[in-house]
Biopython code that builds the backbone (N, CA, C, O; Angstrom):
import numpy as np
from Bio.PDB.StructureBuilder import StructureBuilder

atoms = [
    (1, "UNK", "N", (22.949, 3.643, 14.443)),
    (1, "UNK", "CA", (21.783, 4.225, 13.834)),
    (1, "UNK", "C", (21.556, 3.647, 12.432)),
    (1, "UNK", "O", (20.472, 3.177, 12.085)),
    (2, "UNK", "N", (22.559, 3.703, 11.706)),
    (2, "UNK", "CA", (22.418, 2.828, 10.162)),
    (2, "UNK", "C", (21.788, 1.655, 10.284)),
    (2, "UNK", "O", (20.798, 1.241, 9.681)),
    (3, "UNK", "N", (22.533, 1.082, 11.228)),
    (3, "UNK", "CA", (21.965, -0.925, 11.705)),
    (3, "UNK", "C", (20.662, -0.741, 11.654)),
    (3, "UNK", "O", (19.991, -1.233, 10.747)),
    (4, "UNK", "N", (19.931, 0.283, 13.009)),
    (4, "UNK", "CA", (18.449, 0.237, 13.116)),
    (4, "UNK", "C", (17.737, 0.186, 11.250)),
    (4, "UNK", "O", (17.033, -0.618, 10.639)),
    (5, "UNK", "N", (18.222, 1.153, 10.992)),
    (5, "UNK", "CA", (17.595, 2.198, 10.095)),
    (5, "UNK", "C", (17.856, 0.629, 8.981)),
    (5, "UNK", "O", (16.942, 0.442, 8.178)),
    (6, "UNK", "N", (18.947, -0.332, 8.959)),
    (6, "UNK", "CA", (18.969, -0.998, 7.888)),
    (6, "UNK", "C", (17.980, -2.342, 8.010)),
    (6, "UNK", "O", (17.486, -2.839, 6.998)),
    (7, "UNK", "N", (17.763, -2.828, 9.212)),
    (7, "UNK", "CA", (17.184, -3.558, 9.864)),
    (7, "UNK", "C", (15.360, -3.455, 9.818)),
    (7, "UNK", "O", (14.639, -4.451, 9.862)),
    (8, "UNK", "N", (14.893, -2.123, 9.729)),
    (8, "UNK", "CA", (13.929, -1.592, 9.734)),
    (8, "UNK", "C", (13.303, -1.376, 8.556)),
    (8, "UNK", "O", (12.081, -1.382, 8.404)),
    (9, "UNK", "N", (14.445, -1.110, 7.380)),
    (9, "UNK", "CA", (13.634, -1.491, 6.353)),
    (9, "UNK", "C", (13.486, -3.023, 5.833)),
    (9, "UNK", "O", (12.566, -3.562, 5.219)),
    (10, "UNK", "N", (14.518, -3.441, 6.222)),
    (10, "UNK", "CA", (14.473, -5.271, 5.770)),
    (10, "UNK", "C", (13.081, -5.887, 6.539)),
    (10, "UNK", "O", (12.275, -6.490, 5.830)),
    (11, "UNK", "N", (12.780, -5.719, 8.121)),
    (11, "UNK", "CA", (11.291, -5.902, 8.288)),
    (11, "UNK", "C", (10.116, -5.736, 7.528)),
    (11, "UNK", "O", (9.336, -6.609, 7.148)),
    (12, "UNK", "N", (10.070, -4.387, 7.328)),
    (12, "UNK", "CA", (9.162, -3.841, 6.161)),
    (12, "UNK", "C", (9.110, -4.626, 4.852)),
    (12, "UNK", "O", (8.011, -5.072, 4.521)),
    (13, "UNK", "N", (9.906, -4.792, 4.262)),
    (13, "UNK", "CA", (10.263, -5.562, 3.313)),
    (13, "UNK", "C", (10.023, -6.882, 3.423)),
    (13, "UNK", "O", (9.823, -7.521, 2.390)),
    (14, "UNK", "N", (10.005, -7.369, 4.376)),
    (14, "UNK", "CA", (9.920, -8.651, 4.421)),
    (14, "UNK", "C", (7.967, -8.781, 4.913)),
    (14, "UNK", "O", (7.339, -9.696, 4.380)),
    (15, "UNK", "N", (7.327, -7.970, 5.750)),
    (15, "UNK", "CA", (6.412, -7.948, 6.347)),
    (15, "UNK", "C", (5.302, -7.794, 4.926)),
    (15, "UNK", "O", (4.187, -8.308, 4.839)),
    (16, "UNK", "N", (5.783, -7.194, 4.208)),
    (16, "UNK", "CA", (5.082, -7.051, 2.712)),
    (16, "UNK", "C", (5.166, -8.230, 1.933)),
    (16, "UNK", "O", (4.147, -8.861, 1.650)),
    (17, "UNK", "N", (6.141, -8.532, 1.614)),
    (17, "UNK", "CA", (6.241, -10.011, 0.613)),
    (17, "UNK", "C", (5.313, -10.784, 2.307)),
    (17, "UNK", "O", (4.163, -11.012, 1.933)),
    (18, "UNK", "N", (5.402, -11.064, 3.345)),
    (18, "UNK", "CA", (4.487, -12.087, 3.491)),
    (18, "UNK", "C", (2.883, -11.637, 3.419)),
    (18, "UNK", "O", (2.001, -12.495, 3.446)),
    (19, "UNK", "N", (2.612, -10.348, 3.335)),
    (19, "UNK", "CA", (1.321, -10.078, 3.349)),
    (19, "UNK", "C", (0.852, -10.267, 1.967)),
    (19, "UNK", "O", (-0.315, -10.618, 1.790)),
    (20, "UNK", "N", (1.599, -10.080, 1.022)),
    (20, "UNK", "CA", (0.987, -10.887, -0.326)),
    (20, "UNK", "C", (1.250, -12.263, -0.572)),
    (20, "UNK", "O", (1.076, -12.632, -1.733)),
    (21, "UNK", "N", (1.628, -13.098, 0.255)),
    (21, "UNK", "CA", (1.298, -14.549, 0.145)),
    (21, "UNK", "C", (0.553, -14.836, 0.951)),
    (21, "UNK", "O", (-0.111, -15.856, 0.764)),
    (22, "UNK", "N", (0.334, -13.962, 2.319)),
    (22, "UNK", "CA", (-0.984, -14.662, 2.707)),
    (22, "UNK", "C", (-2.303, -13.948, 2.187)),
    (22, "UNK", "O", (-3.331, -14.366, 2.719)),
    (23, "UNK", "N", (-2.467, -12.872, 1.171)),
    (23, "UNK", "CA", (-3.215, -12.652, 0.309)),
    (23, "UNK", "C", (-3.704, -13.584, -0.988)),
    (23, "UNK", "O", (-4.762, -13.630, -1.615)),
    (24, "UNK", "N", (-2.575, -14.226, -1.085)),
    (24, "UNK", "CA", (-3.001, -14.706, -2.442)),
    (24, "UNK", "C", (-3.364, -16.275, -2.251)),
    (24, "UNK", "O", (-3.704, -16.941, -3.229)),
    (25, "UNK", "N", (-3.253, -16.994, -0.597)),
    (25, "UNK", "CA", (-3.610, -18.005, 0.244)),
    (25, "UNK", "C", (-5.256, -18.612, 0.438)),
    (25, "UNK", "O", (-5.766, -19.732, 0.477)),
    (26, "UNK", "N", (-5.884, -16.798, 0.559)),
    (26, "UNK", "CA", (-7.213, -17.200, 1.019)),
    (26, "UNK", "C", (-7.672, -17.769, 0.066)),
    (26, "UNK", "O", (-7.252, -17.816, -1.091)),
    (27, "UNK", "N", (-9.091, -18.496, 0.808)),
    (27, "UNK", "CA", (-9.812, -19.018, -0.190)),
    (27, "UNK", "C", (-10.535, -18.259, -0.959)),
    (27, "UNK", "O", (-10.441, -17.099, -0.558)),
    (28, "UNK", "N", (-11.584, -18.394, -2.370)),
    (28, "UNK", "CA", (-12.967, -17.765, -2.056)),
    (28, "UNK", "C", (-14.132, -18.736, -1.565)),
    (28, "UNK", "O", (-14.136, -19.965, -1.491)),
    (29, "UNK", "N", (-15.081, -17.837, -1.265)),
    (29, "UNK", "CA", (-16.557, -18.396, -1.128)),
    (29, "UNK", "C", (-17.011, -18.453, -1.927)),
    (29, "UNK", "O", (-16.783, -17.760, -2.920)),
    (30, "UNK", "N", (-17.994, -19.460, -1.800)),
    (30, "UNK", "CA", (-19.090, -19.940, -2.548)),
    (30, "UNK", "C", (-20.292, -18.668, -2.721)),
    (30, "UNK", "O", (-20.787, -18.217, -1.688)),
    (31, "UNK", "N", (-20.647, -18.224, -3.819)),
    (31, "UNK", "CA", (-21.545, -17.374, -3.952)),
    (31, "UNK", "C", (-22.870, -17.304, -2.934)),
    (31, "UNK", "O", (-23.543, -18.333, -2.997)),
    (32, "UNK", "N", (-23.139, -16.763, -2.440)),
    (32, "UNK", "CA", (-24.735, -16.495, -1.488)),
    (32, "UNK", "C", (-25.906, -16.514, -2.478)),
    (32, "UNK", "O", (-25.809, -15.971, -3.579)),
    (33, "UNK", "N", (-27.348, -17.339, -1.944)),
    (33, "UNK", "CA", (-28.638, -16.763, -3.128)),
    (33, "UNK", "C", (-28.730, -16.240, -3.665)),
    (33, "UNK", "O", (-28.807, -16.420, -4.880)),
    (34, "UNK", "N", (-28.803, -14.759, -2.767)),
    (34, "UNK", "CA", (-29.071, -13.855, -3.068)),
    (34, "UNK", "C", (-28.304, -13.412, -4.157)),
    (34, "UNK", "O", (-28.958, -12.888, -5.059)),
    (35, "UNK", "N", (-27.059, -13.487, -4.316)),
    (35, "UNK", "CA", (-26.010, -13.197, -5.042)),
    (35, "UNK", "C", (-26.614, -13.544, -6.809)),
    (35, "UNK", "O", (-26.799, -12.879, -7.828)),
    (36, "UNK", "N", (-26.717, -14.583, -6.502)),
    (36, "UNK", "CA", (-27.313, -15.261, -7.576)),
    (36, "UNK", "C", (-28.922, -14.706, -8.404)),
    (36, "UNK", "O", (-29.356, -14.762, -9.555)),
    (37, "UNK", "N", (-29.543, -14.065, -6.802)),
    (37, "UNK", "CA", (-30.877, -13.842, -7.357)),
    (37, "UNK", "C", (-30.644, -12.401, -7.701)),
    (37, "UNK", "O", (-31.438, -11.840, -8.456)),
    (38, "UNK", "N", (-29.636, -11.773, -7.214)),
    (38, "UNK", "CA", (-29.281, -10.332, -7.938)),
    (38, "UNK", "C", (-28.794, -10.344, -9.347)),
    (38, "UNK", "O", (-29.261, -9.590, -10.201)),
    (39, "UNK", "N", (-28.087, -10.991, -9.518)),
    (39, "UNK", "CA", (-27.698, -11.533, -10.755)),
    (39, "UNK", "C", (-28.332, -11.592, -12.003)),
    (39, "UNK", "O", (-28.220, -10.991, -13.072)),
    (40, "UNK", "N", (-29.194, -12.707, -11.450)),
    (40, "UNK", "CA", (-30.277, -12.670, -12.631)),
    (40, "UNK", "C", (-31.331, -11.273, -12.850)),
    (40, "UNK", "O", (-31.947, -11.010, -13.882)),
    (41, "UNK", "N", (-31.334, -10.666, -11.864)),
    (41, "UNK", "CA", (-32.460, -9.661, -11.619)),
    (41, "UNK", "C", (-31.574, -8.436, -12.695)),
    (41, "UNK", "O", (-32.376, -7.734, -13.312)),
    (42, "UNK", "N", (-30.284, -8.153, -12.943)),
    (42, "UNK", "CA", (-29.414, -7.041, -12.796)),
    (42, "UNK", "C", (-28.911, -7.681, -14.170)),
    (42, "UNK", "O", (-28.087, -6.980, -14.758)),
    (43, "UNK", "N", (-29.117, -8.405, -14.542)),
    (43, "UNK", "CA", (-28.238, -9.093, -15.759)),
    (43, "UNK", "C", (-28.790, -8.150, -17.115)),
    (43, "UNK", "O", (-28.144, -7.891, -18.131)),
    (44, "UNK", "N", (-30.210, -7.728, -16.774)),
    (44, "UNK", "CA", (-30.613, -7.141, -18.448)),
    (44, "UNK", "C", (-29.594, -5.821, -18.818)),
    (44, "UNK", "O", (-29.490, -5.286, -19.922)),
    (45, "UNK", "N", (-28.894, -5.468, -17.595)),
    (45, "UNK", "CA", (-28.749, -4.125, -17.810)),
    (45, "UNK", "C", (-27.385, -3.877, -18.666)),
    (45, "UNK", "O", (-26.401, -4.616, -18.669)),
    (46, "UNK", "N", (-27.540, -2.773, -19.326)),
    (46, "UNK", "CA", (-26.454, -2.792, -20.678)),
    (46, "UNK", "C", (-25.150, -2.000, -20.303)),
    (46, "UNK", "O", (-24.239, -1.886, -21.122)),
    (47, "UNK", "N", (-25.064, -1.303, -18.689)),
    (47, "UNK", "CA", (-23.611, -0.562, -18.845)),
    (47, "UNK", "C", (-22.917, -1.577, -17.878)),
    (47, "UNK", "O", (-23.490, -2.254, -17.024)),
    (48, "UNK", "N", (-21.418, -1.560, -18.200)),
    (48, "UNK", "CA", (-20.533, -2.070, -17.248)),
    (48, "UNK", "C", (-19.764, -1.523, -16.186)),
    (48, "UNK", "O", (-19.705, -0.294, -16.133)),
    (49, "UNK", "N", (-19.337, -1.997, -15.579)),
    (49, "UNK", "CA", (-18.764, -1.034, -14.515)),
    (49, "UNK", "C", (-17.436, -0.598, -14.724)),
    (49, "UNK", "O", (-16.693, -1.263, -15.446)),
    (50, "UNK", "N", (-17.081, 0.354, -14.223)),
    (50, "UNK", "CA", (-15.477, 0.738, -14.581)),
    (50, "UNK", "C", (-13.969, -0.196, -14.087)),
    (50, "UNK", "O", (-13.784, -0.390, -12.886)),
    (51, "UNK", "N", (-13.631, -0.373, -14.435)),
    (51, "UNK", "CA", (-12.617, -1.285, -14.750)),
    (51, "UNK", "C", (-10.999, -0.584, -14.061)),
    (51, "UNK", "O", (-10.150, -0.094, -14.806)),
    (52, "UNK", "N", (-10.845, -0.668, -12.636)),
    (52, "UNK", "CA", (-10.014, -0.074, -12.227)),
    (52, "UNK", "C", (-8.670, -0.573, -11.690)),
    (52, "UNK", "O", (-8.512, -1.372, -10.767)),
    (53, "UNK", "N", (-7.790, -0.008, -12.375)),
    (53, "UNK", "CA", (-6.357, -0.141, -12.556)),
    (53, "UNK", "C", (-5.879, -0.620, -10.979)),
    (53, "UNK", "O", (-6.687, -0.401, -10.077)),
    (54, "UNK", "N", (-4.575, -1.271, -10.639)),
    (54, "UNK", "CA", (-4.403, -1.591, -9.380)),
    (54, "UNK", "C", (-3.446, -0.087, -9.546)),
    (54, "UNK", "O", (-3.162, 0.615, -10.517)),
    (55, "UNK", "N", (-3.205, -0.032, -8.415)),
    (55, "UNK", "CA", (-1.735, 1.278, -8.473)),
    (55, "UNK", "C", (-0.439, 0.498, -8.475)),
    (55, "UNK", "O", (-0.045, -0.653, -8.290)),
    (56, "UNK", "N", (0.092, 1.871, -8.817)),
    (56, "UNK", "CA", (1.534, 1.455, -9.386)),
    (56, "UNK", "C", (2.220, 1.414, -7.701)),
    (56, "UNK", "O", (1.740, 2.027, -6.748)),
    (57, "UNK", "N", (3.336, 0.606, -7.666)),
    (57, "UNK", "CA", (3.814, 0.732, -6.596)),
    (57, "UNK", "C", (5.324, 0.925, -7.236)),
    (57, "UNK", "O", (5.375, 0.124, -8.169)),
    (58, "UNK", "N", (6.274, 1.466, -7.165)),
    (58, "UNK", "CA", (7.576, 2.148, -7.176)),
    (58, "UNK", "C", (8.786, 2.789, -6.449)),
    (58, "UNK", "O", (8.439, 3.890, -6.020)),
    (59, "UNK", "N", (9.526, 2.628, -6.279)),
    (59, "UNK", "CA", (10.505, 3.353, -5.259)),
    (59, "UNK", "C", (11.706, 2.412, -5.512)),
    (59, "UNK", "O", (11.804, 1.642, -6.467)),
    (60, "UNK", "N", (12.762, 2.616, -4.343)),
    (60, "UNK", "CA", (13.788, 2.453, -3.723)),
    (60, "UNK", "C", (13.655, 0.869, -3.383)),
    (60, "UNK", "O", (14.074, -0.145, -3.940)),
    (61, "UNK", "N", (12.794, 1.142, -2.082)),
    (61, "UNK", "CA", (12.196, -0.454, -1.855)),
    (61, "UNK", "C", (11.461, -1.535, -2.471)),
    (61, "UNK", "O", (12.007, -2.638, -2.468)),
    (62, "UNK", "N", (10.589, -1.442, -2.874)),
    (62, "UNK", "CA", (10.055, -2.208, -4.340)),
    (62, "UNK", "C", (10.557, -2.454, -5.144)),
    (62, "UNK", "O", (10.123, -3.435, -5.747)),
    (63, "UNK", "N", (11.701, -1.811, -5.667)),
    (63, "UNK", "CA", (12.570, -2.291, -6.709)),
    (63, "UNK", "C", (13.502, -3.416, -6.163)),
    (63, "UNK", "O", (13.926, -4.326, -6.875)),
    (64, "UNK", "N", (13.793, -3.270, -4.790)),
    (64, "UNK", "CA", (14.891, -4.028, -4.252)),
    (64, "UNK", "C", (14.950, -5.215, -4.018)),
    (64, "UNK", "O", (15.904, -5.992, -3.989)),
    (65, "UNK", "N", (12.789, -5.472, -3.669)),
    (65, "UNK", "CA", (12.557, -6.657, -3.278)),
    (65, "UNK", "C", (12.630, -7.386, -4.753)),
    (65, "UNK", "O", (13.440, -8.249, -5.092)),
    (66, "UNK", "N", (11.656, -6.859, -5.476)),
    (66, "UNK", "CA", (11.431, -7.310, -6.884)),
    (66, "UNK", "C", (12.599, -7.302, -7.932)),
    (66, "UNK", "O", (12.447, -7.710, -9.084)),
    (67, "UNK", "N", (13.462, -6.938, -7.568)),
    (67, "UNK", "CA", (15.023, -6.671, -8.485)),
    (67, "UNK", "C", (15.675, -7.876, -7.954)),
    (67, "UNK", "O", (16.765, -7.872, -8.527)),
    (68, "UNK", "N", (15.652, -8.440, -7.533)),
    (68, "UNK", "CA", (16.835, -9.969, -6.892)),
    (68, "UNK", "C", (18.142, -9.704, -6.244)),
    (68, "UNK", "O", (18.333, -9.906, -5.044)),
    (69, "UNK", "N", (19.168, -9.183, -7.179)),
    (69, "UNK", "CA", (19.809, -8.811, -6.924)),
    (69, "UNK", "C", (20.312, -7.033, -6.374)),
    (69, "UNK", "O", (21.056, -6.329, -7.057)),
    (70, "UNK", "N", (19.661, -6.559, -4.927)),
    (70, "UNK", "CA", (19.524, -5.363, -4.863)),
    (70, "UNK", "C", (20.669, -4.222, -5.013)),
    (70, "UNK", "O", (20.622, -3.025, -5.297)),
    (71, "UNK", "N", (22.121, -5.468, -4.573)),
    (71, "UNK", "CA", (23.542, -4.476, -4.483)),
    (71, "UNK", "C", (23.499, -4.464, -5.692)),
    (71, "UNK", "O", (23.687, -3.249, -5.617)),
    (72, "UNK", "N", (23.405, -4.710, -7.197)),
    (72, "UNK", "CA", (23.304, -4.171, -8.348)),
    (72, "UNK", "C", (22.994, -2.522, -8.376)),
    (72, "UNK", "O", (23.613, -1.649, -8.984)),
    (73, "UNK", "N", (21.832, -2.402, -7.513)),
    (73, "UNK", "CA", (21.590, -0.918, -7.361)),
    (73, "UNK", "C", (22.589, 0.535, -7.256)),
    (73, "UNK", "O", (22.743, 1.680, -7.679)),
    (74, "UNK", "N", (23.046, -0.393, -6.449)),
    (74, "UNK", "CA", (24.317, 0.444, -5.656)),
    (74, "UNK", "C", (25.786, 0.929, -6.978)),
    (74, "UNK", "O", (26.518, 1.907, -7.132)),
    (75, "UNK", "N", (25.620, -0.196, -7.563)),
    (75, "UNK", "CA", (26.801, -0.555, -8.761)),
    (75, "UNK", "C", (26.374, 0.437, -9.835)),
    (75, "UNK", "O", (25.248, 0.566, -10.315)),
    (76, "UNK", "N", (27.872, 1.351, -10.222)),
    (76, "UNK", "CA", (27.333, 2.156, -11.181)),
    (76, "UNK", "C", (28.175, 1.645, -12.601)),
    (76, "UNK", "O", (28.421, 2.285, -13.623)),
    (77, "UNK", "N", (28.456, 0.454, -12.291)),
    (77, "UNK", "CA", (28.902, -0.476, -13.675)),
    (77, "UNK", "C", (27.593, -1.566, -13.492)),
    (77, "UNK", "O", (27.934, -2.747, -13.422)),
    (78, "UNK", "N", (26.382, -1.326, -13.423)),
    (78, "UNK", "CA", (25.223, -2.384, -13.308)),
    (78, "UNK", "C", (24.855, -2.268, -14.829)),
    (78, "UNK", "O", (24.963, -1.223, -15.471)),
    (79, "UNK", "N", (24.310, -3.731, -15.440)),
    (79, "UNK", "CA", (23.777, -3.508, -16.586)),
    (79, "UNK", "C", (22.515, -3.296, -16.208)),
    (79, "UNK", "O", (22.099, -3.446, -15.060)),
    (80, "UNK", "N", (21.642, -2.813, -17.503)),
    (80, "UNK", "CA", (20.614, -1.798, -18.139)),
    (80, "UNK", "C", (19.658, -2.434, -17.529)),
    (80, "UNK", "O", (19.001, -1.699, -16.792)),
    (81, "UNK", "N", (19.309, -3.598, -17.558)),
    (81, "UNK", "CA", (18.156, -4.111, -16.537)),
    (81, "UNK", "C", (17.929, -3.377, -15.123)),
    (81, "UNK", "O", (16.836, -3.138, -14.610)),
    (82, "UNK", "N", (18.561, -3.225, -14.867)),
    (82, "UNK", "CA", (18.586, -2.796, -13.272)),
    (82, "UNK", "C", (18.429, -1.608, -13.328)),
    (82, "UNK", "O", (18.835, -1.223, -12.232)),
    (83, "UNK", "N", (18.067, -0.655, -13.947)),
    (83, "UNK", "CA", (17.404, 1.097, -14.145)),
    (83, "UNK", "C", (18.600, 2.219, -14.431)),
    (83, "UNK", "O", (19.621, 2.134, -15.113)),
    (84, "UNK", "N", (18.130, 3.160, -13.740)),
    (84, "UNK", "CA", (19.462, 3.744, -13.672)),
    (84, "UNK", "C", (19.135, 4.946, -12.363)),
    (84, "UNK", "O", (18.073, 4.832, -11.750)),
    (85, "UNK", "N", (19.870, 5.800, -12.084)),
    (85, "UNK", "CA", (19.349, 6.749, -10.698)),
    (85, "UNK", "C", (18.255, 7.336, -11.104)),
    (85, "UNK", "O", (17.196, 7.132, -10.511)),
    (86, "UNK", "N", (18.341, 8.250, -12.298)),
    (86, "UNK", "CA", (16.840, 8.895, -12.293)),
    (86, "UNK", "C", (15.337, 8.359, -11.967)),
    (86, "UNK", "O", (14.433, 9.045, -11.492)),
    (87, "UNK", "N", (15.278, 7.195, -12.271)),
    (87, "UNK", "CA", (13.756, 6.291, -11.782)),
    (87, "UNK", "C", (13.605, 6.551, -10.393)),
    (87, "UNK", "O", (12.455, 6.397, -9.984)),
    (88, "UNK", "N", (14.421, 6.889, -9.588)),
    (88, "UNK", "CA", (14.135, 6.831, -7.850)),
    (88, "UNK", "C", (14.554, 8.264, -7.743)),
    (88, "UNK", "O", (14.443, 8.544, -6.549)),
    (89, "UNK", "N", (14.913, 9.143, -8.299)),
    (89, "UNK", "CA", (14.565, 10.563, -7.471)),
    (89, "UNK", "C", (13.899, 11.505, -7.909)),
    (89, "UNK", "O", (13.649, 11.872, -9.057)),
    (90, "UNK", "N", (13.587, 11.927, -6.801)),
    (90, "UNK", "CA", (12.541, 13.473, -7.155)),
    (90, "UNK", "C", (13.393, 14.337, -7.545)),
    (90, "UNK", "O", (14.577, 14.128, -7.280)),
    (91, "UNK", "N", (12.945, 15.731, -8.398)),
    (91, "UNK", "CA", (13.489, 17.025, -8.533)),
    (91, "UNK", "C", (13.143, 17.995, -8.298)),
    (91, "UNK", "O", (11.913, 18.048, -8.331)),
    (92, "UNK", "N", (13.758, 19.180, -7.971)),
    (92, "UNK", "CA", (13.192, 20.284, -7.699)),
    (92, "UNK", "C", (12.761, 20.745, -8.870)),
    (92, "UNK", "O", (13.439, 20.803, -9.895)),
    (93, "UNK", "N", (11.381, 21.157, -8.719)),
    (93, "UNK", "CA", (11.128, 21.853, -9.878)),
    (93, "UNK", "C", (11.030, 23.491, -10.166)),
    (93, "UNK", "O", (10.468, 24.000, -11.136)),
    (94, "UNK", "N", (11.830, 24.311, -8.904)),
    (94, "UNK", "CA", (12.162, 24.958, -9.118)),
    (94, "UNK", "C", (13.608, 25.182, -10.209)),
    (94, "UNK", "O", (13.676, 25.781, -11.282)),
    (95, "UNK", "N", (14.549, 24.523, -9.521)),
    (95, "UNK", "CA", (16.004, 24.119, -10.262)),
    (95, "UNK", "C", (15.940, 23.073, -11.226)),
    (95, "UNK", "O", (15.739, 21.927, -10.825)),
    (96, "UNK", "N", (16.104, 23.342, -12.630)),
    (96, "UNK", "CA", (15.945, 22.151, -13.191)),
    (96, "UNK", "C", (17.346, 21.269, -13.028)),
    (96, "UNK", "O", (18.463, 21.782, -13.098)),
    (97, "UNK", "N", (17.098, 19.856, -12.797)),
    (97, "UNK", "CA", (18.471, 19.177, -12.692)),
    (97, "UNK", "C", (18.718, 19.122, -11.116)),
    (97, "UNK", "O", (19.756, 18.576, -10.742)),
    (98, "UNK", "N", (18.185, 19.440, -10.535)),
    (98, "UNK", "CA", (18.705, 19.390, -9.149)),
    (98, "UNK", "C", (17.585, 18.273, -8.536)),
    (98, "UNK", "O", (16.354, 18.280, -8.520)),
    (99, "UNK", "N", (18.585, 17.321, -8.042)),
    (99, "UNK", "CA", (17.939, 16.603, -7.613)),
    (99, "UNK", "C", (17.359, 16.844, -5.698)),
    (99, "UNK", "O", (18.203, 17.211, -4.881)),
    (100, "UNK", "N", (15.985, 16.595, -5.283)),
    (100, "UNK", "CA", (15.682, 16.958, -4.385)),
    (100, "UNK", "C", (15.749, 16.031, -3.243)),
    (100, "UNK", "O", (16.127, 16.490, -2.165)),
    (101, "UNK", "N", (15.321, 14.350, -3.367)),
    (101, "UNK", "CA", (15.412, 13.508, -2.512)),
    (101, "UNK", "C", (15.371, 12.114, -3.257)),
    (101, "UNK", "O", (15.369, 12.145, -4.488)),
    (102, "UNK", "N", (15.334, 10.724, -2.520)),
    (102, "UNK", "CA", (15.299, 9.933, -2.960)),
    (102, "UNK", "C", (13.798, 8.954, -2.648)),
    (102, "UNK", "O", (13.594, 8.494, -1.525)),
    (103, "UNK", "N", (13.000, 8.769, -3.597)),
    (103, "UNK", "CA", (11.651, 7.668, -3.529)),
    (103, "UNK", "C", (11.857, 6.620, -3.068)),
    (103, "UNK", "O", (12.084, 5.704, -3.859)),
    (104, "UNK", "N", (11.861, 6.296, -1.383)),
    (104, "UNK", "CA", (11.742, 5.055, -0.969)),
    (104, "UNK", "C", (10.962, 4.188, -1.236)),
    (104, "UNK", "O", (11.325, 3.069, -1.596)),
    (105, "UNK", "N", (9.680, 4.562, -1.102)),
    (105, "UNK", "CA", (8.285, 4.123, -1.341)),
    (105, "UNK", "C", (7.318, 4.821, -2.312)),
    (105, "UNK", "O", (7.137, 5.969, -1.907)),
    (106, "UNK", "N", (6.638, 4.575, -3.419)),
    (106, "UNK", "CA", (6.213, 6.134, -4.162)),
    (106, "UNK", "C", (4.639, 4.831, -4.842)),
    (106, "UNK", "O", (4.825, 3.856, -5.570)),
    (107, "UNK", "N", (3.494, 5.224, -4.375)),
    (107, "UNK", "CA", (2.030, 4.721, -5.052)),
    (107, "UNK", "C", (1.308, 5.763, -6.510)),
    (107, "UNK", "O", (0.512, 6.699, -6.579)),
    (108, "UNK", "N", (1.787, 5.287, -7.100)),
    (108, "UNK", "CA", (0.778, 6.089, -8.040)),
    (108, "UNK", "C", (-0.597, 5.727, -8.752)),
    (108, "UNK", "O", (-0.685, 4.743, -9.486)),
    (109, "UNK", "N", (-1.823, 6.704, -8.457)),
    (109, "UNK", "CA", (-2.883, 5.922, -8.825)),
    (109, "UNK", "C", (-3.252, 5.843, -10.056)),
    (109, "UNK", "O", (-4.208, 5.134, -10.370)),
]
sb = StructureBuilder()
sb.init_structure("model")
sb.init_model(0)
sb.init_chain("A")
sb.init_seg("    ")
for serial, (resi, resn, name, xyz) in enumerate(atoms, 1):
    if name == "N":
        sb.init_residue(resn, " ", resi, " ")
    sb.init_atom(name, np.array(xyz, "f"), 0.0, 1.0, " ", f" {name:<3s}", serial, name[0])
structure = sb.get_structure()
C-alpha cells in the first residue's frame, strides 16, 4: 500500500512539472484585425484593468519538487533553507498547538 501510495504521488509530480513545460512550449499568435481595430477604438479610455496575482501554490508536494533535495525534508538536522514542520501543517483551532493534519497540496488565492 505505501509503494502504490509512493508511486502515485511521484506520477503526480512528475505529470505537473511536464504540464508546465509543455505550457511554457506553446507558441503565441499573431494578433487578429480586429484585435488591432479594438485597440485603437478602446485605447482613449483612462481605467486599467485589474492586475491579478497568480495563486500561491504550497504544500508537502510542491515543496518537494521545487526543493531538490526532498529527503532533506525528512531530516530534522536539515539546514534553514529547507523550512521547518510548521509551513506544512494545519492546526486545530480549537486546541491551540495541536497539530491537525499535514498540507499535501494547499492553493491560496
Amino acid at each position: 500500500m505505501k509503494t502504490k501510495t509512493l508511486i502515485a504521488c511521484l506520477a503526480t509530480g512528475l505529470l505537473t512539472l511536464g504540464q508546465s513545460a509543455r505550457a511554457a512550449g506553446t507558441p503565441t499568435t499573431a494578433p487578429s484585425h480586429t484585435a488591432s481595430f479594438e485597440s485603437r477604438h478602446h485605447a482613449r479610455q483612462t481605467h486599467r484593468p485589474a492586475v491579478l496575482s497568480p495563486p500561491v501554490v504550497s504544500g508537502v508536494i510542491p515543496r518537494a519538487i521545487r526543493g531538490g533535495n526532498s529527503l532533506q525534508m525528512l531530516n530534522p538536522f536539515a539546514p534553514a533553507k529547507y523550512g521547518t514542520a510548521e509551513e506544512n501543517v494545519s492546526f486545530d483551532p480549537d486546541v491551540p498547538g495541536k497539530a491537525n493534519g499535514i498540507n499535501f497540496f494547499r492553493v491560496s488565492f
